[in-house]
C-alpha positions in Angstrom: 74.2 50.3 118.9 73.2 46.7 119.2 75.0 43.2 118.4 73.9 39.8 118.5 76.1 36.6 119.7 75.1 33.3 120.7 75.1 31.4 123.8 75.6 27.0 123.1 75.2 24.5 126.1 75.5 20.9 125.6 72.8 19.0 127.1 73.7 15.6 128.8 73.7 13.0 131.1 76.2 12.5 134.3 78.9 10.7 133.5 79.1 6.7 134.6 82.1 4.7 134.6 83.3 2.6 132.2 86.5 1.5 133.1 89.0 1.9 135.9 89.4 5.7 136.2 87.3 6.3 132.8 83.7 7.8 132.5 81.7 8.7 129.4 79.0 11.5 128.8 75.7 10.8 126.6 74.9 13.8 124.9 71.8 14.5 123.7 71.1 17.8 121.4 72.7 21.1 122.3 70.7 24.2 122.6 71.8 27.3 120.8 70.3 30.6 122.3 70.8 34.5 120.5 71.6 37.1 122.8 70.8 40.7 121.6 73.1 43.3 123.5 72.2 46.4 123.2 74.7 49.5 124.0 72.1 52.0 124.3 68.0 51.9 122.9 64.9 53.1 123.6 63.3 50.2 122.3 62.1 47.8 125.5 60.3 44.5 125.0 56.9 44.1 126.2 55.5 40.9 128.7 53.9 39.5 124.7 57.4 39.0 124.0 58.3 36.6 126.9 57.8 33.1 127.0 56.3 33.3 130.3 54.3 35.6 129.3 52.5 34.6 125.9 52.4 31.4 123.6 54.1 33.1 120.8 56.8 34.9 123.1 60.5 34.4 121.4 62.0 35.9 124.7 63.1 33.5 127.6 64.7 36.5 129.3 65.6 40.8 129.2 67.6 43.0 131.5 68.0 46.9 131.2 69.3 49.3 133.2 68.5 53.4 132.5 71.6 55.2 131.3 72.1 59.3 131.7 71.0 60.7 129.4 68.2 60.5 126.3 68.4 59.6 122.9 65.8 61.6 121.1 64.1 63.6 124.2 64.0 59.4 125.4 65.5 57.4 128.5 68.1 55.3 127.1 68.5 51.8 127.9 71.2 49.5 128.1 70.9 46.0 128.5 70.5 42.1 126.7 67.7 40.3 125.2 67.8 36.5 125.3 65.6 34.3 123.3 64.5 31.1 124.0 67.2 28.2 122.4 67.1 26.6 119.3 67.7 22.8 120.0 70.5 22.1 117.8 73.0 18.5 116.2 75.4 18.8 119.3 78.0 18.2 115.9 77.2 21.8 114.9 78.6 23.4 118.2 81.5 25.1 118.0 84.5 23.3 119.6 82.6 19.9 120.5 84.9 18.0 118.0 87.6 18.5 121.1 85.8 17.4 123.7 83.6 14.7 122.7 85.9 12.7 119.9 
């Protein structure tokens, strides 16, 4: 079994003052990255699929660890799949209206 969630981090400046006690943030874009988690595969991704790697790799990062036992005379794998972020409106992250208006 597998699920995918996502990862958001605003990308900014430092803060600098502007007023007695008072400091304000530039942002600039935020980057939205899918993480793949999988509970148990057999399914590994190759060095192609990393960004490292290749110039078409999707993947900035992967980390498995063995499990057990075997899924169809298999080792079985558990572990997350990250691909490299999506630079995104820092509007359309979730939340920012709280911290940023």
């Amino acid at each position: 079994m597998s699920y995918t969630h996502y990862s958001y981090r605003l990308r900014s400046s430092g803060p600098f003052p502007v007023g007695p006690g008072k400091f304000i943030t530039h942002t600039f874009k935020a980057e939205r990255s899918e993480i793949t988690v999988h509970e148990a595969t057999t399914e590994l991704l190759v060095s192609e699929d990393m960004t490292g790697a290749s110039l078409t790799g999707e993947y900035v990062s992967a980390s498995y660890n063995a499990l057990p036992y075997t899924l169809n005379g298999e080792i079985a794998f558990s572990g997350s799949e990250v691909k490299k972020p999506e630079y995104i409106n820092e509007d359309y992250m979730p939340g920012i209206g709280t911290i940023c208006r």
